[in-house]
N, C-alpha and C positions, 0 to 999 in steps of 0.2 A: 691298289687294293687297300693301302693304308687308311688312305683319305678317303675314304668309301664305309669302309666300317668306321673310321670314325664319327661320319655322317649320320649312319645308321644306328649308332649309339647313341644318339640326341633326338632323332627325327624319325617321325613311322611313314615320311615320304620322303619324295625329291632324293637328290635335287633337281630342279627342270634344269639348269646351265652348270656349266663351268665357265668361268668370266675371267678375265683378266689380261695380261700380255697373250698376243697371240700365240707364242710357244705354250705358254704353263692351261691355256685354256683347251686349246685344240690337241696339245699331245698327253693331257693327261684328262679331259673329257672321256677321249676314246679309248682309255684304259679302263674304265668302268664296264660292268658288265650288269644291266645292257650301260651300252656306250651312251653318256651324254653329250648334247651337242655343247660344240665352243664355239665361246660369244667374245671376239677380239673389242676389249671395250670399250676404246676410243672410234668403232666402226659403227657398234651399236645401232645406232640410227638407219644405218643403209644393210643391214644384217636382215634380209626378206626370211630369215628360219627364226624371228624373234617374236617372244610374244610377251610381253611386260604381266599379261595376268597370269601365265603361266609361271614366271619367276615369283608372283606372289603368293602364289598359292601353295608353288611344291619347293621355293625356296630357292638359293646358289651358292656356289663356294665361287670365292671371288678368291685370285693365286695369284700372286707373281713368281716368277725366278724370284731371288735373292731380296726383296723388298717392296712391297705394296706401294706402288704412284700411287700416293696419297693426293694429288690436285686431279688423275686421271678417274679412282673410285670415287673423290667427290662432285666430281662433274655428272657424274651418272644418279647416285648416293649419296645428297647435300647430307644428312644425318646419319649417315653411317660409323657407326664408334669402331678406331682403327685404333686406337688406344692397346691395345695385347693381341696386334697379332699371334698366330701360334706359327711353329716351323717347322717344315720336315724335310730332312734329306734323304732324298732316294737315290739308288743307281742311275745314270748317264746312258740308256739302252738302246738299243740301234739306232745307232748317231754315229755320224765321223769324226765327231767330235773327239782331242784326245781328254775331256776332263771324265773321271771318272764316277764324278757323286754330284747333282745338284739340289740346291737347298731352296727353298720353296715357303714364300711365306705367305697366312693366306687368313682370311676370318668367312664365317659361316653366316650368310643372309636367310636369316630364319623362315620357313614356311608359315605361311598363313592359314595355312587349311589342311591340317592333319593335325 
């Protein structure tokens, strides 16, 4: 919900994705309401729910756990400025996980068409 208003604080759409490692894309995609879909983004390519002019239109928040693959977002995003990411630690929530808090580092792919 954090990443979500903060979204909404900058942007009067989107996001079309949530991108990134598989976990931080798909488990925190479906925490938006409505739920965005996740785009694991070394799969991209073979990802049939993808639409590239969707991403430019209504935008994406590209996340990692703990640190942005910087060779993995510029393979997709050769100009992407990863220069400040921003970070946020959220609760560890239905997971067997025993860690209690993970940190999330992520930059906002601006919309083009709002």
């Amino acid at each position: 919900a954090r990443l979500q208003a903060e979204w909404r604080s900058r942007f009067a759409c989107g996001p079309a994705y949530v991108m990134g490692d598989f976990w931080s894309a798909y488990g925190l995609g479906v925490s938006m309401v409505p739920p965005r879909p996740g785009v694991h983004l070394i799969e991209i390519d073979g990802d049939p729910g993808y639409d590239p002019a969707l991403r430019e239109r209504y935008g994406a928040i590209l996340v990692y756990r703990d640190q942005i693959d910087a060779r993995e977002a510029h393979a997709v995003f050769p100009d992407l400025d990863l220069n400040s990411p921003e970070r946020l630690t959220l609760p560890f929530a239905r997971t067997l996980s025993r860690k209690a808090m993970m940190t999330y580092e992520y930059v906002f792919i601006r919309p083009g068409g709002c």
